[in-house]
C-alpha positions in Angstrom: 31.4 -14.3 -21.6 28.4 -11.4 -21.8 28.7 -9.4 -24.9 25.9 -6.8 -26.0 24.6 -4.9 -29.2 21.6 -3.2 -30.6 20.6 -2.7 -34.4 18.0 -0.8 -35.9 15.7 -3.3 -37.4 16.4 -3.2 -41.5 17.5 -5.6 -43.5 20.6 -3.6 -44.5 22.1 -4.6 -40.8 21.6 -8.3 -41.3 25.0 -8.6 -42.2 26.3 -6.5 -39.4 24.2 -8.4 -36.7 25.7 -11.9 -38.2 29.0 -10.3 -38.4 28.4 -9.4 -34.6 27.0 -13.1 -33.7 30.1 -14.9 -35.7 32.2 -12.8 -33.8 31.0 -13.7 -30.4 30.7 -17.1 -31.6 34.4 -17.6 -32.6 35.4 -16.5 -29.6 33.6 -19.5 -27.8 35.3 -22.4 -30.3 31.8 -23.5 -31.7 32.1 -26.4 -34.1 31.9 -25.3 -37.6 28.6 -28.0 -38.3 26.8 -26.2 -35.2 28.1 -22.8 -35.9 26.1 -23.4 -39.5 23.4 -24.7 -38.2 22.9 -21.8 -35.2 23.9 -19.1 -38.2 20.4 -20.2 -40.1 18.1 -20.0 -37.1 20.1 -16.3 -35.9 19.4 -15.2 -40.1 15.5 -16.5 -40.1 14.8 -14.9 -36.5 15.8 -11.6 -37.9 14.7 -11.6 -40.9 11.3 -12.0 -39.2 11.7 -9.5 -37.1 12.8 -7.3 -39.6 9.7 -8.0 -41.6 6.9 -8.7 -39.6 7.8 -7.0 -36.1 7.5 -3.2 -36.7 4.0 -2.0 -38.5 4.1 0.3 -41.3 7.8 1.8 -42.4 8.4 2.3 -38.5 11.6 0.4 -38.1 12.6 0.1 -34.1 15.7 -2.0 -32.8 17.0 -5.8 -32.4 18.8 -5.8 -29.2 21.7 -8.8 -28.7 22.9 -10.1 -25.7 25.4 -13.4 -26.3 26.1 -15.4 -23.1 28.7 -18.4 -23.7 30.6 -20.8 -21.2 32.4 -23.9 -22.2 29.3 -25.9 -22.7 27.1 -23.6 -24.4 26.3 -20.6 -26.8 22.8 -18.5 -25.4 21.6 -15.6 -27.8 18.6 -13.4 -26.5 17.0 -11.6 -29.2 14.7 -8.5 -27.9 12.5 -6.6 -29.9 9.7 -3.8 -28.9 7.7 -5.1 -32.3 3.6 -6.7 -32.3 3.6 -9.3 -29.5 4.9 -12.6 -31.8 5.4 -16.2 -29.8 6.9 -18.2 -32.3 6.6 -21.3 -30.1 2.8 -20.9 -30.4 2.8 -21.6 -33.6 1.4 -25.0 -35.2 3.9 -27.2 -37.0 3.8 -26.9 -40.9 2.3 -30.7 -42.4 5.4 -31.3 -44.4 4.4 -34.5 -45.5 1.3 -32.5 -47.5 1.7 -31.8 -51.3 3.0 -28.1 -51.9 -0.3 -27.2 -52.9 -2.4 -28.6 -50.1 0.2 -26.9 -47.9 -0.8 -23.5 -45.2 1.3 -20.5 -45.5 4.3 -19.9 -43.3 5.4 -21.6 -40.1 8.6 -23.5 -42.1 11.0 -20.4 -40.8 9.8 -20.9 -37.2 9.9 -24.6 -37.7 13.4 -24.5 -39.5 14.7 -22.6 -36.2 13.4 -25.0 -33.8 15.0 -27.6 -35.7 18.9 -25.6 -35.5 19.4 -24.9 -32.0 19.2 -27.2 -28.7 16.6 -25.0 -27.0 14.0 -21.9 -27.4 12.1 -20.0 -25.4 9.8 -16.7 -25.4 8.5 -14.6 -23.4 6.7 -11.6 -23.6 8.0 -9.0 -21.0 6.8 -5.5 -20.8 6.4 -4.1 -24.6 9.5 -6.1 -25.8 9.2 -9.9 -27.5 11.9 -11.9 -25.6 13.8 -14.8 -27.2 16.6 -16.9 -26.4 18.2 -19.6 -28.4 20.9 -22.2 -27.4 23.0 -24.4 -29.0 25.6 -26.7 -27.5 29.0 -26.3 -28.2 30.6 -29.5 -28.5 
């Protein structure tokens, strides 16, 4: 199954873009624990984009594309946003004290830690990435 959408890129379509991903995902009999589990790395990606893709108050578009078989779930998030590879990114010291702790990295580090696989790639103008999480 191949199913497609594109959002503009505000935090007011959040809901509609999880609405879109649950939908695709019910279709595909996900297990509720993974489904939950996929649902919080799909929120914290856009989110992201949402906030730290676009410069300024231009707000461009999150383009879906949901690919599912029997054994797996693959969700390719594109945006035209600042070039961002999330896998590039160090992993947060989560054994320091809150205070003695760096800014950020715990939503990129929180998504590898939800889905079975990640990977970016910067084509053209557009930030390219796809997540996958098993089914079963």
């Amino acid at each position: 199954m191949n199913t497609k959408a594109s959002f503009r890129a505000t935090m007011c379509n959040l809901s509609a873009i999880m609405a879109f991903v649950d939908g695709v995902v019910k279709k595909c009999n996900m297990r509720e624990d993974k489904w939950l589990q996929l649902k919080l790395a799909v929120e914290e990606v856009i989110v992201n984009i949402v906030q730290y893709s676009y410069p300024c108050d231009y707000k461009g578009t999150i383009e879906l594309e949901c690919e599912s078989n029997d054994a797996q779930f693959q969700l390719t998030v594109i945006d035209s946003g600042v070039p961002y590879n999330p896998l590039a990114q160090k992993t947060p010291n989560l054994e320091a004290q809150l205070d003695d702790r760096e800014i950020g990295g715990l939503g990129v580090f929180l998504i590898l830690n939800s889905v079975d696989d990640v990977n970016y790639q910067r084509l053209g103008k557009q930030n390219v990435l796809t997540i996958v999480k098993f089914i079963k």
